[in-house]
PAZATOR-700043 format. One record per residue: residue number from 0; residue in one letter; x negated, y, z negated of N, C-alpha, C, CB in turn. Coordinates in steps of 0.02 Angstrom, whole numbers, plus 50000, padded with zeros to 5 digits. Each point is the difference from the previous one (the first is absolute). Glycine has a CB too. Example, Ala and Ser with C-alpha at 12.3 -4.5 7.8 and 13.67 -1.06 7.14 Angstrom:
2
{r 0; A; {49340; 49716; 49610}; {50045; 50059; 50000}; {49955; 50060; 50000}; {50095; 49941; 49938}};
{r 1; S; {49923; 50112; 50098}; {49958; 50059; 49997}; {50039; 50055; 49963}; {49941; 49968; 50108}};
//
This chain:
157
{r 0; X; {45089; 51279; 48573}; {49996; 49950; 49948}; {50070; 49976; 49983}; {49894; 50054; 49954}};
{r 1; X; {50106; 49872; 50033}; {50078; 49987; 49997}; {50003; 49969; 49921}; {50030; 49967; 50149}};
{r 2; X; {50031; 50072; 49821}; {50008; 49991; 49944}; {50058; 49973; 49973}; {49929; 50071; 50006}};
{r 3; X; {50088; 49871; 49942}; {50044; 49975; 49979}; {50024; 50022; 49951}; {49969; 49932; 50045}};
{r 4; X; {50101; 50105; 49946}; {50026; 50008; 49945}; {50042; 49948; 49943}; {49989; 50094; 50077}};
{r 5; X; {49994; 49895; 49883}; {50036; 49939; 49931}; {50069; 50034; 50000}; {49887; 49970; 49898}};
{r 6; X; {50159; 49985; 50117}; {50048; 50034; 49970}; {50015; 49965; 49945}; {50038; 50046; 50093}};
{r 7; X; {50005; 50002; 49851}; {49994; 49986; 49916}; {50073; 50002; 50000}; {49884; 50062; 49941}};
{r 8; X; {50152; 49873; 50007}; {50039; 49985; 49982}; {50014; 50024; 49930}; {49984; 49925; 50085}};
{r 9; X; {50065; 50078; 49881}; {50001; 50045; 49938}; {50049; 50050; 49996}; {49891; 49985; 49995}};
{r 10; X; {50109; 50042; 49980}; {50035; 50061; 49955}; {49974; 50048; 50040}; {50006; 49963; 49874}};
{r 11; X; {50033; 50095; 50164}; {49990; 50071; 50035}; {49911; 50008; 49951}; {50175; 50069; 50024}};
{r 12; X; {49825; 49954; 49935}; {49949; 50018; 49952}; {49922; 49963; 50020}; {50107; 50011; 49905}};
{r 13; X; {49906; 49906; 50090}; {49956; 49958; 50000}; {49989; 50018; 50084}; {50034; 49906; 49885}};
{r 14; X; {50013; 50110; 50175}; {49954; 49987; 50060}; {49986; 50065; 49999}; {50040; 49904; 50071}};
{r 15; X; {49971; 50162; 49920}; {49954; 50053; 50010}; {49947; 49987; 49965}; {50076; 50074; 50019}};
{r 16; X; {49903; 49896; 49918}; {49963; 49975; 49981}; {49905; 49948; 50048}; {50152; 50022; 49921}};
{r 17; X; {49922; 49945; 50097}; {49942; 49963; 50064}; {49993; 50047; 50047}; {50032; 49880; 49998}};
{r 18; X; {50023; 50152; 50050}; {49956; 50018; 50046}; {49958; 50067; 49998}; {50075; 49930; 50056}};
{r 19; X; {49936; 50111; 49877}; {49951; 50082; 50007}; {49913; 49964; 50000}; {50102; 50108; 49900}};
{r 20; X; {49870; 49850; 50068}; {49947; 49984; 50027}; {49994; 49962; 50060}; {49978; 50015; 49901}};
{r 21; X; {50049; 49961; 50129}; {49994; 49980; 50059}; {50007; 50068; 50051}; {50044; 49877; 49957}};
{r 22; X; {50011; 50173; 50043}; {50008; 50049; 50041}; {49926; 50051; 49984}; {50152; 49982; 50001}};
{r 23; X; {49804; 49991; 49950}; {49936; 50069; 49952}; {49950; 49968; 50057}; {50014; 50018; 49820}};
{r 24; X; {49999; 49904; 50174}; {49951; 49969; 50053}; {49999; 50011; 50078}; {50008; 49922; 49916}};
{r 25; X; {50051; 50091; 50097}; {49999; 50024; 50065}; {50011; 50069; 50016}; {50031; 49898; 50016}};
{r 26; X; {49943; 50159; 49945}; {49979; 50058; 50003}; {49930; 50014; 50001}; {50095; 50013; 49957}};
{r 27; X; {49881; 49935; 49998}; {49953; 49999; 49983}; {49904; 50012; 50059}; {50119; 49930; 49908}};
{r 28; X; {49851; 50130; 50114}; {49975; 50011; 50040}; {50018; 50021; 50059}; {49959; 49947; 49941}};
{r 29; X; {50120; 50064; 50083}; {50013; 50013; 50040}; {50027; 50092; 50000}; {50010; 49852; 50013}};
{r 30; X; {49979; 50189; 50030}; {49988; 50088; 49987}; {50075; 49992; 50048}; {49831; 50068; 49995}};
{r 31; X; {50182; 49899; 50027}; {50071; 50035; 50049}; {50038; 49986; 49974}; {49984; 49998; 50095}};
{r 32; X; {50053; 50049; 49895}; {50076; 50010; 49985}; {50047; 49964; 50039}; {49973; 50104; 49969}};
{r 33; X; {50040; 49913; 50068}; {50047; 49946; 50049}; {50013; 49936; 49983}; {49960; 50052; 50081}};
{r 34; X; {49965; 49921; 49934}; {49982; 49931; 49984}; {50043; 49985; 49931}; {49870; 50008; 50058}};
{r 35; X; {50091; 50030; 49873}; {49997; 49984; 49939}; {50115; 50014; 49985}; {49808; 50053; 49968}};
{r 36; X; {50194; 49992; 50073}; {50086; 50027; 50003}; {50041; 49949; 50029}; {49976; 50122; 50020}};
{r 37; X; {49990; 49832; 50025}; {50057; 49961; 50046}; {49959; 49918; 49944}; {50024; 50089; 50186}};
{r 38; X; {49943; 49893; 49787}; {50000; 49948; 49965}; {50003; 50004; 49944}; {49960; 49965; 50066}};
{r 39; X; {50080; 50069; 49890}; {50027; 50028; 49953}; {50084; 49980; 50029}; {49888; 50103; 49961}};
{r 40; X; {50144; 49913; 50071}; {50045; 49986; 50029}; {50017; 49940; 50011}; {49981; 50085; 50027}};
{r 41; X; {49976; 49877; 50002}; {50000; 49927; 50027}; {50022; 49971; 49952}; {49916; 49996; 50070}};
{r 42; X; {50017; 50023; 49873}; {49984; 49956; 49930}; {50074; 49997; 49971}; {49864; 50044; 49967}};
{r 43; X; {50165; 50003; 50015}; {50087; 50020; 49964}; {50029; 49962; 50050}; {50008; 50133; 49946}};
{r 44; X; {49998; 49868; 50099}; {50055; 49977; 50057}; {50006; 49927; 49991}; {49973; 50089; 50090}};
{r 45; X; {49962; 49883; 49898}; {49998; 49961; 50009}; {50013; 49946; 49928}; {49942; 50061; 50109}};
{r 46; X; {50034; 49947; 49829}; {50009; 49996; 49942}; {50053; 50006; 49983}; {49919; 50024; 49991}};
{r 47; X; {50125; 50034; 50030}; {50067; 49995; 49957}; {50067; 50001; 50047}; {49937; 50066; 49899}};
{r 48; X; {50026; 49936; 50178}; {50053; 49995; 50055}; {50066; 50072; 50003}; {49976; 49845; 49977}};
{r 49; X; {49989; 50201; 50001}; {50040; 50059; 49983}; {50044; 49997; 50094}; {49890; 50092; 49877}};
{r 50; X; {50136; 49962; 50121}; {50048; 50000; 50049}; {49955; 50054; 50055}; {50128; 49973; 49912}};
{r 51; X; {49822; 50077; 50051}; {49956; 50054; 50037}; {49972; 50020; 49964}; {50050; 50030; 50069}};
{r 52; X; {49884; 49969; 49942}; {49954; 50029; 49968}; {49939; 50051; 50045}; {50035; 49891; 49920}};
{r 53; X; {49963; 50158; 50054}; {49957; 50059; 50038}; {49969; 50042; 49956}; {50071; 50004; 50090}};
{r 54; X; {49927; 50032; 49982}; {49946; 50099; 49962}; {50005; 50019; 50074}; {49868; 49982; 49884}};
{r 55; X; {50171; 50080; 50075}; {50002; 50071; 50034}; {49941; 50051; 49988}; {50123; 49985; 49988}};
{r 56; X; {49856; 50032; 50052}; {49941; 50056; 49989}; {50015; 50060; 50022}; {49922; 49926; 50011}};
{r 57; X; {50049; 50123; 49949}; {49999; 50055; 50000}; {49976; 50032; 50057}; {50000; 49982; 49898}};
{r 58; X; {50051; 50075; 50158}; {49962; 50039; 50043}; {50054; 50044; 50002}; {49917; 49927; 50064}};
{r 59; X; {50042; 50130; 49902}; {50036; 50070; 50017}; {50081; 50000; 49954}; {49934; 50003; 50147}};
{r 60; X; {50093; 50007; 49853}; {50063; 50008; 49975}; {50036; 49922; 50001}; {50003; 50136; 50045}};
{r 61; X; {49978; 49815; 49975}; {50041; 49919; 50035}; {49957; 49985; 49948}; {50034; 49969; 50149}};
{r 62; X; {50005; 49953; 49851}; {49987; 49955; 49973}; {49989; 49958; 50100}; {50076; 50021; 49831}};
{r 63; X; {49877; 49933; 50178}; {50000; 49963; 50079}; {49969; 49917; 49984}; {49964; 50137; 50082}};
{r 64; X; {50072; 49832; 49923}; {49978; 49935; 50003}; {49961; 49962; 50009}; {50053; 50021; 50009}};
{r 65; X; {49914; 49955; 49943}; {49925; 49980; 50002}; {50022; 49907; 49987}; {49918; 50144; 49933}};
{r 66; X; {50036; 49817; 50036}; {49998; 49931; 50014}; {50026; 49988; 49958}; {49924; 49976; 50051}};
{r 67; X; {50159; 49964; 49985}; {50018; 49965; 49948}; {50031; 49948; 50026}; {50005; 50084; 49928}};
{r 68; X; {50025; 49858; 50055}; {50021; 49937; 50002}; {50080; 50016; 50012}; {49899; 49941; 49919}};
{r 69; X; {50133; 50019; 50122}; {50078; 49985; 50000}; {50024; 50042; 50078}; {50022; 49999; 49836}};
{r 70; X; {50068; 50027; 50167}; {50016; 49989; 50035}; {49974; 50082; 50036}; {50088; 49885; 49953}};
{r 71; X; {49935; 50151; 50098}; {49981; 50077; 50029}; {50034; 50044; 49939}; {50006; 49978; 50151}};
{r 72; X; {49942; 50064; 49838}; {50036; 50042; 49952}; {50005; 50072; 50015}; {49965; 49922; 49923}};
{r 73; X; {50049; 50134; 50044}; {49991; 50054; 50016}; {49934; 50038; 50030}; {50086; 49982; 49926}};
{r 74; X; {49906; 50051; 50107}; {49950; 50037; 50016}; {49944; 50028; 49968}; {50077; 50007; 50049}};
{r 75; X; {49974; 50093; 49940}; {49986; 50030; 49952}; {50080; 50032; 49941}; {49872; 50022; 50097}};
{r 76; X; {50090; 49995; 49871}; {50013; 50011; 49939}; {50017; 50063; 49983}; {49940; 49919; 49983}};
{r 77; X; {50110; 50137; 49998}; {49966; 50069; 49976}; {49997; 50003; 49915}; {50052; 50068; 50116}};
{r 78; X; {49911; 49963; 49867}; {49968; 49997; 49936}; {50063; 50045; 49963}; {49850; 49991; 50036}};
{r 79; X; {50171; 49960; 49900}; {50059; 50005; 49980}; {50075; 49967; 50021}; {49925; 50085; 49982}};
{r 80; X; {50076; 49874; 50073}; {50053; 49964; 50046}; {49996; 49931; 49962}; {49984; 50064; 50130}};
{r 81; X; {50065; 49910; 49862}; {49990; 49919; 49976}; {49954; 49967; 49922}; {50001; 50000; 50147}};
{r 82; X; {50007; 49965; 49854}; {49962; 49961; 49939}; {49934; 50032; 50008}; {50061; 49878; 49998}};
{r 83; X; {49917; 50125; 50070}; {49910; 49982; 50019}; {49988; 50081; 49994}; {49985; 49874; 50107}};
{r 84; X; {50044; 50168; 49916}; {49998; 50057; 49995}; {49967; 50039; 49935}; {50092; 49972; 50077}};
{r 85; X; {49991; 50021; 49885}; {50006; 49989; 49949}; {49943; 49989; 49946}; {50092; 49972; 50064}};
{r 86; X; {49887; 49957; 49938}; {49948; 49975; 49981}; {49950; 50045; 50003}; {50039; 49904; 50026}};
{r 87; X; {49948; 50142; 50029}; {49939; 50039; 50022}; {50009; 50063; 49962}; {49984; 49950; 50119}};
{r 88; X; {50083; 50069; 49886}; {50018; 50086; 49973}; {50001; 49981; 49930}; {50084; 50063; 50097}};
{r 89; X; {49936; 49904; 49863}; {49981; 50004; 49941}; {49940; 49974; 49954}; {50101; 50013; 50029}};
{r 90; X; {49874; 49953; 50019}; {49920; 49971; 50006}; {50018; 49967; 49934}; {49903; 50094; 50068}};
{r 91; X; {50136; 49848; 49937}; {50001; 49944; 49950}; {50040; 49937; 50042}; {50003; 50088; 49882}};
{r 92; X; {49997; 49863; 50066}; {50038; 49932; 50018}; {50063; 50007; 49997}; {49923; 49937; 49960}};
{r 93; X; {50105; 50057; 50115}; {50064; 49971; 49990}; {50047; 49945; 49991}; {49968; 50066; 50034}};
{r 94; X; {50060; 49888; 49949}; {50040; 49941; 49966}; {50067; 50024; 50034}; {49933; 49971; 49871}};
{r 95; X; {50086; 49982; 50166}; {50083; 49998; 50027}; {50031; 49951; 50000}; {49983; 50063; 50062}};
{r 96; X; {50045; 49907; 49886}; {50054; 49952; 50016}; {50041; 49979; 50027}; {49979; 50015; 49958}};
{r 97; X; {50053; 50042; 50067}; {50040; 49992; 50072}; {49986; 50062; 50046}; {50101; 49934; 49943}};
{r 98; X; {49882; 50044; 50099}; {49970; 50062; 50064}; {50084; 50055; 50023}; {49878; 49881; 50080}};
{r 99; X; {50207; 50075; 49915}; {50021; 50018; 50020}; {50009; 50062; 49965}; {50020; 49904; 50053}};
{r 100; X; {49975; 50099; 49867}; {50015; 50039; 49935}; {49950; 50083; 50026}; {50012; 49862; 49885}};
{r 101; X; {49954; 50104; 50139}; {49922; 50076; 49996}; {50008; 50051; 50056}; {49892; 49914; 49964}};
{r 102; X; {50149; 50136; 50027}; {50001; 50063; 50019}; {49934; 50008; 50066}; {50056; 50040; 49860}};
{r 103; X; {49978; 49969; 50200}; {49969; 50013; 50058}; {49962; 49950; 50010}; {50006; 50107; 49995}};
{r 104; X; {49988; 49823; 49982}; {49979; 49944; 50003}; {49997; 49980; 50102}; {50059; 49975; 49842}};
{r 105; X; {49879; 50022; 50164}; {49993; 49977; 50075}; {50006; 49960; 50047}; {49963; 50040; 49965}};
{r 106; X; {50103; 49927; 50068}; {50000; 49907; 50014}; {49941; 49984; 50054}; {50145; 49982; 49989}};
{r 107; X; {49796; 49999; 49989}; {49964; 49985; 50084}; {50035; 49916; 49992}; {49842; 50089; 50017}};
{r 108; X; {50204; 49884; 49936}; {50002; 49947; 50018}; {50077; 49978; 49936}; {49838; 49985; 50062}};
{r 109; X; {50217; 49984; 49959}; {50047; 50002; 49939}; {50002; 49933; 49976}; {50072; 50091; 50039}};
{r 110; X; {49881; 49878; 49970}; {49994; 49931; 49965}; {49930; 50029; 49950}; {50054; 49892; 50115}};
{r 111; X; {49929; 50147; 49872}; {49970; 50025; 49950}; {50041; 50018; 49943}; {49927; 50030; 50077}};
{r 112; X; {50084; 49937; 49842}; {50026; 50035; 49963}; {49974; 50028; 49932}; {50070; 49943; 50064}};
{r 113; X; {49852; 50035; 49905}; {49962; 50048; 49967}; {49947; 50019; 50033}; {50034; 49963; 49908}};
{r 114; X; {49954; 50075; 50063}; {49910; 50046; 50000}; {49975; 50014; 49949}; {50014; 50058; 50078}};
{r 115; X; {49895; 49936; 49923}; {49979; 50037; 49965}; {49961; 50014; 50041}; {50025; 49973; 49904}};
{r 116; X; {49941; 50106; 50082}; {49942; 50023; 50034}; {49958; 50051; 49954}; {50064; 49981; 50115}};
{r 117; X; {49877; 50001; 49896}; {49954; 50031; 49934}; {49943; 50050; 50067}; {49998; 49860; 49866}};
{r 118; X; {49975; 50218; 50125}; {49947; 50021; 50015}; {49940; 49971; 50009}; {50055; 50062; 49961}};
{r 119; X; {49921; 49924; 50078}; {49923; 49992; 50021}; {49963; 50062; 49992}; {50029; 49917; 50083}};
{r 120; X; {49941; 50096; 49873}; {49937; 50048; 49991}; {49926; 49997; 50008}; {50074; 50020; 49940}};
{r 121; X; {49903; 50012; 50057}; {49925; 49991; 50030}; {49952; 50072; 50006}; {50057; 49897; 50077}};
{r 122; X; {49912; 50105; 49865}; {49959; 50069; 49961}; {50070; 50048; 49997}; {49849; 49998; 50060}};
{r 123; X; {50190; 49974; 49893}; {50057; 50037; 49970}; {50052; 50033; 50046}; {49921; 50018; 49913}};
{r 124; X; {50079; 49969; 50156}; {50051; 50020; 50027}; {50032; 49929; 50045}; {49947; 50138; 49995}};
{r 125; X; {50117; 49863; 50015}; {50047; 49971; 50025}; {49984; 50003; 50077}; {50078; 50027; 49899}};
{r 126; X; {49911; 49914; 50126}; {49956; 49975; 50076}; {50084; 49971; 50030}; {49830; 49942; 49958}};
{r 127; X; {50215; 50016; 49999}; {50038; 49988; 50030}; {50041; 49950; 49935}; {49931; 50027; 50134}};
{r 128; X; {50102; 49919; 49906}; {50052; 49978; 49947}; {49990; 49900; 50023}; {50113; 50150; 49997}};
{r 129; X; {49908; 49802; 49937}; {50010; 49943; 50016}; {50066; 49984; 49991}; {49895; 49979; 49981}};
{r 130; X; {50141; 50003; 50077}; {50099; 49995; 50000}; {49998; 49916; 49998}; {50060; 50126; 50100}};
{r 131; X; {49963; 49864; 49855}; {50031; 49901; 49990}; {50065; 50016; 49993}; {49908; 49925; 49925}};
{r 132; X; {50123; 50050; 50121}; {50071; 49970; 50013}; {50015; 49925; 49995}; {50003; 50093; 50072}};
{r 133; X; {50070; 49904; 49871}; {50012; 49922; 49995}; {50064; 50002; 50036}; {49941; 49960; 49882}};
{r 134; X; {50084; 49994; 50131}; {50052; 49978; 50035}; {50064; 49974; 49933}; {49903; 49961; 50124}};
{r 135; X; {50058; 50056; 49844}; {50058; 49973; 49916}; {49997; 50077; 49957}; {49949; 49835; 49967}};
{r 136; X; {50113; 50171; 49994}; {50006; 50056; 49966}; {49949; 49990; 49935}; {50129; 50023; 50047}};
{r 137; X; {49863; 50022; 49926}; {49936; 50005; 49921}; {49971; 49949; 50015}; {50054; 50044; 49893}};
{r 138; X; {49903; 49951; 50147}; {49942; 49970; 50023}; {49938; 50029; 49956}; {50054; 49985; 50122}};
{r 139; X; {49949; 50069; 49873}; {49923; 50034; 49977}; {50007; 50029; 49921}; {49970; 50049; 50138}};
{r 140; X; {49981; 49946; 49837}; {50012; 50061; 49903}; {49931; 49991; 49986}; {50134; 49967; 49919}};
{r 141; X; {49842; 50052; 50012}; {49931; 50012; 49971}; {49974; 49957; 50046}; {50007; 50029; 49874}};
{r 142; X; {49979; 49891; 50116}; {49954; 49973; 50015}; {49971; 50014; 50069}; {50043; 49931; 49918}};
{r 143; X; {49997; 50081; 50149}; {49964; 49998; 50050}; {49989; 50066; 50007}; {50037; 49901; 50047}};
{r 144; X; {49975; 50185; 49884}; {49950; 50047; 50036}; {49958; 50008; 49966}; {50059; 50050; 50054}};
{r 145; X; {49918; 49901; 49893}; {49929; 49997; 49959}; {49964; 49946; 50050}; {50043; 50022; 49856}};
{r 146; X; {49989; 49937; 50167}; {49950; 49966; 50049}; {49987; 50024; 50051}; {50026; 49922; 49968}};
{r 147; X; {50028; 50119; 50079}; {49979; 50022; 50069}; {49946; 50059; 49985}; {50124; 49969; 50063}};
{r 148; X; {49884; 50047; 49878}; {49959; 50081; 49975}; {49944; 49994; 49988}; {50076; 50043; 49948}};
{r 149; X; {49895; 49887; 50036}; {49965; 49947; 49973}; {49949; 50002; 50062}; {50097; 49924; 49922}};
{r 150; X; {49948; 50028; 50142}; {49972; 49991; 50069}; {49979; 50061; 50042}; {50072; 49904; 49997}};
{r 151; X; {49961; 50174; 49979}; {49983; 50048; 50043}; {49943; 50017; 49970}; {50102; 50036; 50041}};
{r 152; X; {49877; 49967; 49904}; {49949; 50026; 49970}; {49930; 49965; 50028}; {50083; 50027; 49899}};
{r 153; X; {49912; 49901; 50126}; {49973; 49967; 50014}; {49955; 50042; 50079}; {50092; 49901; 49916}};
{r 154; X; {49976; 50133; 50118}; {49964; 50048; 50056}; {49950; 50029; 49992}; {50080; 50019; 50029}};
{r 155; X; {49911; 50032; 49898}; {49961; 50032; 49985}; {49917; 49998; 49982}; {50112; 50016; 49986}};
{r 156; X; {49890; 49892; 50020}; {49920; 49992; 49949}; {49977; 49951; 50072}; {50026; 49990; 49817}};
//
């Protein structure tokens, strides 16, 4: 099925705004993950033109690269290594303003200079992680991890 995404002009606020029902609609009936993981991705990539947008999933001790938009990125992951790691070992959102500042910070790429990456959960345990990379410093704060937190939750129903 081929689907058109609106893109929304506005205030950071106003387009997460537009696109979390549009991204609810294209979850909407579909059971695969993949699917529902790699157009989730698209949808951001494409909306706000981030620099990388993904999910790392959980296997075994790694974090391993699951579907996302932009240039080759890292593989795997070890749980606690990097932002994404990180993100996983303390099983919360991370916010980086400058990637160079963050202690054991990972380059899969140095034209990356924030992150945020928030847990993906799913019946209360941590399945894996969503990594947005901007190519501009303080790119990310509240608004995009009440919205991305917003859009992950959307996995769940």
């Amino acid at each position: 099925m081929a689907e058109d995404l609106q893109i929304a002009k506005g205030s950071k606020e106003e387009q997460y705004q537009n696109l979390l029902p549009q991204i609810g609609g294209l979850l909407q009936g579909e059971t695969n993950q993949i699917a529902n993981l790699a157009n989730i991705a698209a949808a951001l990539k494409e909306q706000f033109n981030f620099f990388w947008v993904g999910f790392y999933l959980v296997e075994g001790d790694e974090l391993v690269l699951g579907p996302f938009q932009g240039p080759v990125a890292c593989t795997r992951i070890k749980k606690g290594r990097g932002v994404c790691g990180g993100a996983w070992a303390q099983e919360q959102t991370l916010i980086v303003p400058d990637v160079e500042q963050f202690p054991g910070h990972i380059a899969c790429s140095s034209l990356s200079k924030s992150e945020i990456v928030l847990p993906v959960v799913e019946q209360g345990k941590i399945i894996g992680v969503l990594d947005v990379d901007s190519s501009e410093l303080n790119s990310f704060d509240e608004i995009d991890e009440k919205y991305l937190t917003q859009i992950l939750q959307l996995l769940g129903k």
